[in-house]
N, C-alpha and C positions, 0 to 999 in steps of 0.2 A: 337303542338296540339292547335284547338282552336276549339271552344264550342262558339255553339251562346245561346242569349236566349232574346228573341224579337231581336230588331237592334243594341245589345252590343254583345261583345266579352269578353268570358273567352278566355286567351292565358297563355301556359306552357306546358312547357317539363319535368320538375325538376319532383325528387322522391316527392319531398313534394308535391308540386302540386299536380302530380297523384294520391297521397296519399288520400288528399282532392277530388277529384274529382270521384273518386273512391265510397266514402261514399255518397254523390251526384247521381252516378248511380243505387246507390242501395238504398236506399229510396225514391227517386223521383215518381217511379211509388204504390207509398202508398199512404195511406190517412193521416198518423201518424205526428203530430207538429215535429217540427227542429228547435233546438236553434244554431244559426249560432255565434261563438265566435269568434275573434280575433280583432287586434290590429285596429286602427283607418287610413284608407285609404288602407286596403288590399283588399276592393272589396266585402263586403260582401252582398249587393244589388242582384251583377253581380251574384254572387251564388245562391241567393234565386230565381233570375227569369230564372237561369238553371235549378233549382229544377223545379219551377211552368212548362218551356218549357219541360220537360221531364215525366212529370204527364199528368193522365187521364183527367186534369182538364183544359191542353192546350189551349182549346178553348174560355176557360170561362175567366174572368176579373183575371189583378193582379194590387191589389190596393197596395199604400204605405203609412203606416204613421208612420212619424217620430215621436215618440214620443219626443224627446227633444226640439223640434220645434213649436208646440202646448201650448199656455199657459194651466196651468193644470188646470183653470178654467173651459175650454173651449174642452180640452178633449174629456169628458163624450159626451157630445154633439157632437163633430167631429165620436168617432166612433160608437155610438148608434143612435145620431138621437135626435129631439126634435119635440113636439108639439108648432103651435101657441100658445105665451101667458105662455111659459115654462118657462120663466126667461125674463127680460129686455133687448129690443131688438129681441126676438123672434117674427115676423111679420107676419113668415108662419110658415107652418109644413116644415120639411128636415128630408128627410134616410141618417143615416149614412153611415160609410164605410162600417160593418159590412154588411150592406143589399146592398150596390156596390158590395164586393167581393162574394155574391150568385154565388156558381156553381167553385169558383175558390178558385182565393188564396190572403189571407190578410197577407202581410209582413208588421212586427210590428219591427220597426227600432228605435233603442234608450231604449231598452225594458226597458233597467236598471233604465231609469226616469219616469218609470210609477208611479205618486202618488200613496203612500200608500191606501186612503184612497177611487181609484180609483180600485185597485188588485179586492178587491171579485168580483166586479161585472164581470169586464172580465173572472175570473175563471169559473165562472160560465157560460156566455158564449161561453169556451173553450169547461165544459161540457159536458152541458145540450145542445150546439147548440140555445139557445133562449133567448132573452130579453126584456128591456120593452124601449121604447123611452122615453126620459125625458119629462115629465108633460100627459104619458099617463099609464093607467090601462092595456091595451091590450098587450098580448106577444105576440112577432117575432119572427118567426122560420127562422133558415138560416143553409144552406148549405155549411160551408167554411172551408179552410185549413188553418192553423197557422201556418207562418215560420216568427220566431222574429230571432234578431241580438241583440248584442250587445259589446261594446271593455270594461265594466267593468267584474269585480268577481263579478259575482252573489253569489258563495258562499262563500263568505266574507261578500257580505253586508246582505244573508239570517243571518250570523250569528250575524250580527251590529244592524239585528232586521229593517232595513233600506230597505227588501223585503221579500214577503209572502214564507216559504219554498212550501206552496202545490201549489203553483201559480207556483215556480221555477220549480219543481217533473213534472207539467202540461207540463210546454214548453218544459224541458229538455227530451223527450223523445226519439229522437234524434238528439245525439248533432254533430252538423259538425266543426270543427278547422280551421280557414284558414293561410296557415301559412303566417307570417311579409317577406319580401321582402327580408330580410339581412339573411334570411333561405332560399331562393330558389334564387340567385343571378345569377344560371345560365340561367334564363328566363329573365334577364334583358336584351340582346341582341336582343333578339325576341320582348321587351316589346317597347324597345328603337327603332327598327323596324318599330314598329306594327304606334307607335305615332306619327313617323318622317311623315310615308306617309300620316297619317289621316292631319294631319296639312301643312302638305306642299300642299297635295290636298286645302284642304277648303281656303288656303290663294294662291293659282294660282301659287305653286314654284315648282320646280324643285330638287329637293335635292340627290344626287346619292352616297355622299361620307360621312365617319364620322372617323375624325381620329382617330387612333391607341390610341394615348396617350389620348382621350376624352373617348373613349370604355374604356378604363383601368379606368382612374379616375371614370365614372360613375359605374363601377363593385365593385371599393374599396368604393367606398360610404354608408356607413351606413344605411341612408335612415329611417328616424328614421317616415316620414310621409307617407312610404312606398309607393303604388300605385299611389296614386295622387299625393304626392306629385313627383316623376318622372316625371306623366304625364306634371305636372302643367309645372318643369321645362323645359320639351324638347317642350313646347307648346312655352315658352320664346323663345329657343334657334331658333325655328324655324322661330319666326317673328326679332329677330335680324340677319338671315341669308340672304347675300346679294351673289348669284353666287350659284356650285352647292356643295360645300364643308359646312357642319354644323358647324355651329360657338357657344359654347357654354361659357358662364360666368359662369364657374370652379370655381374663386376665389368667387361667389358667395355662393357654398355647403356649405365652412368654417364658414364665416360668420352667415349664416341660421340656423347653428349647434351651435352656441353660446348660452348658459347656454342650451341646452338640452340636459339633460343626459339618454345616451341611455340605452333600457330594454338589459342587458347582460342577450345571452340564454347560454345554455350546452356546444353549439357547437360554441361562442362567448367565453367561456372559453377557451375550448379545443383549438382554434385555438391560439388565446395569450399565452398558455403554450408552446405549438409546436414550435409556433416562437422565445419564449424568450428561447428554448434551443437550436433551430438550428443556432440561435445567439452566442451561448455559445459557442457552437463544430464547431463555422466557417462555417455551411449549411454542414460538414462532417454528414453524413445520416447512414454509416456502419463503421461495425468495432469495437474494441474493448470499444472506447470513443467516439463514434461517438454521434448522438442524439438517435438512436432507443435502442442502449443500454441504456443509460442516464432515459429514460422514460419506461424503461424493457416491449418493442415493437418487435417485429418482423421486420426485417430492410423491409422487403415488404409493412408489415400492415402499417408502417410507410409511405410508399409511396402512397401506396392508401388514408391514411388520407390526406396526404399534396393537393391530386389531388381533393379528395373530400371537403375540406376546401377553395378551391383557394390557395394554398399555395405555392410562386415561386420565388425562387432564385434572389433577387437584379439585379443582374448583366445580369440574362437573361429577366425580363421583360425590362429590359433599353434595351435590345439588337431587342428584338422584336419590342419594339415601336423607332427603332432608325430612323432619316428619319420622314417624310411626305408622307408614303407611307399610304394611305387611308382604313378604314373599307367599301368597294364598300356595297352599297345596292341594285342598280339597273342601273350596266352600259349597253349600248349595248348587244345584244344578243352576238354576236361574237367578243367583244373586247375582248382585248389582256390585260390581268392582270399585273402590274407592278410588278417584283418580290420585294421580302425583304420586304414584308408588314407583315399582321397579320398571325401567324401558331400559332395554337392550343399546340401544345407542349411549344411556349417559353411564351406565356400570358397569358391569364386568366383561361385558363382549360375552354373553351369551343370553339366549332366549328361545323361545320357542316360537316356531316358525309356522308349523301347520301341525293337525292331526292325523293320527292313523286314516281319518278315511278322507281328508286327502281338503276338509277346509278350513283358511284361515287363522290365524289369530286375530282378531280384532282389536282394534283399542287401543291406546294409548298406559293404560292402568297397569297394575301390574300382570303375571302372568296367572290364569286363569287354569287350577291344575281339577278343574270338576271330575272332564272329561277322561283324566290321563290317569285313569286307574288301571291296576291289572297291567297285562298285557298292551295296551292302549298306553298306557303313560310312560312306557318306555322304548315306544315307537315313533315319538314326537320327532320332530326332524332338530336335531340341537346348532345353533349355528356360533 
């Protein structure tokens, strides 16, 4: 699945993903504010200017401002606007952003370092629809939609007194989740894809292959910097790539991960419980001592977690990625696939299932990305 909105790309297949994107197609065509939450590099920009692309308001501007980027002096003046003669250094008059986004949409990024002392007036704002320019009498009336972001607890810090609750009550009115990367890991393939061509185009390369054992290692990767940080790395991997196989500095992940300790979620639980009992019972799954007894699971339910967790047997991801047999992204239309490469059964729990138009995968080999260019290769059905 991929989702434009201007000349970026939303890309995912995963439940969470569509989960999120889901709430996106159904507010978009409102007028209603959006507090876009999650973790730091999942994209939430890319969200908001799917909201603005999917709104009556498509035609009209999408302004951004960061707020943590912004000294909080300086603010006020960035999104309302000042009069010549407003404060030192004001030469002429400036519209803010607030009167930029007329007719559209004002994405307020960083929402959570809006100065305190800064809140009313935007609530008000929020409102009323109208303001005053700094060192003017006259009120503005504007037009505009509110979709803020942020990766702190807002209601933590409403409670630390550190942000206004009727400011928070304002934004929160529809709140969209996006979920962390190490939650939807099966869109990592697609993500890893999506970045390889962007960069291999923009630097004149060629790039066709990514090995087995590089797709594994980046799937068990944590990813604690989520979206961008992937991005950032497979932008590296791609200008250290010399011929048409990706070469990545793997031992660099480890490294990058020293002292940051990762957010464990529910399902970062569950998965280390799973594993430290299918360790215990030997990877035995039925039976009287197996592990789905062990965890009082259904020996099924128990297989469905493992599939839905990434969860895979030592000895068969070694066996899948045994060999140099390549992740193909875009060989020849009619080349010939090398067997004993990547199958969807012995590694990561994800493959490709069928085409946009609707046949087959074939084969045993690895996955065959000829066809899945453009539009097309991110319409694959990802399982």
């Amino acid at each position: 699945m991929m989702h434009r909105g201007t000349d970026r790309e939303v890309i995912g297949e995963s439940a969470a993903f569509k989960a999120a994107f889901e709430q996106v197609d159904v507010v978009a065509p409102t007028n209603c504010a959006v507090l876009i939450q999650g973790e730091t590099g999942t994209g939430k920009e890319l969200i908001a200017r799917a909201i603005h692309a999917r709104s009556q308001r498509s035609g009209g501007p999408f302004v951004t401002v960061n707020c943590a980027a912004i000294p909080a002096g300086l603010l006020e003046s960035e999104l309302f606007g000042h009069e010549r003669g407003a404060f030192t250094g004001a030469v002429c008059s400036r519209i803010g952003r607030f009167q930029n986004a007329h007719k559209g949409t004002l994405f307020l990024d960083e929402i959570g370092e809006m100065p305190l002392e800064l809140q009313p007036k935007l609530l008000r704002a929020l409102q009323e629809q109208e303001f005053e320019r700094l060192g003017s009498l006259l009120t503005v009336r504007v037009d505009v939609r509110i979709v803020a972001a942020t990766n702190q607890n807002l209601t933590q810090m409403v409670r630390e007194r550190r942000f206004r609750a009727d400011l928070y009550y304002r934004l929160n009115v529809f709140p969209v989740i996006v979920p962390a990367l190490r939650d939807r890991k099966e869109d990592i393939p697609l993500l890893v894809e999506h970045f390889v061509h962007v960069y291999a185009e923009r630097q004149g390369k060629s790039i066709r292959y990514i090995p087995n054992n590089v797709m594994q290692a980046l799937m068990n990767y944590h990813w604690p910097g989520n979206i961008r940080e992937l991005q950032n790395f497979i932008e590296r991997g791609v200008t250290m790539t010399r011929g048409e196989v990706l070469r990545l500095p793997l031992s660099g992940l480890a490294f990058e991960d020293c002292g940051a300790e990762p957010v464990r979620t529910l399902a970062d639980a569950e998965r280390a419980h799973i594993l430290a009992t299918l360790r215990a019972t030997n990877w035995v799954v039925g039976g009287p001592t197996g592990a789905a007894a062990r965890l009082g699971l259904p020996r099924t339910t128990l297989i469905f977690k493992m599939r839905q967790l990434g969860i895979v047997r030592p000895e068969l991801s070694r066996q899948a990625n045994q060999g140099d047999q390549p992740f193909i992204l875009a060989p020849a239309k009619d080349a010939q696939v090398p067997d004993g490469a990547y199958t969807n059964d012995q590694a990561c729990g994800y493959a490709v299932s069928g085409f946009a138009d609707g046949s087959p995968v074939s084969g045993e080999g690895p996955t065959n990305f000829a066809r899945l260019t453009g539009s097309a290769r991110m319409n694959a059905a990802i399982i």
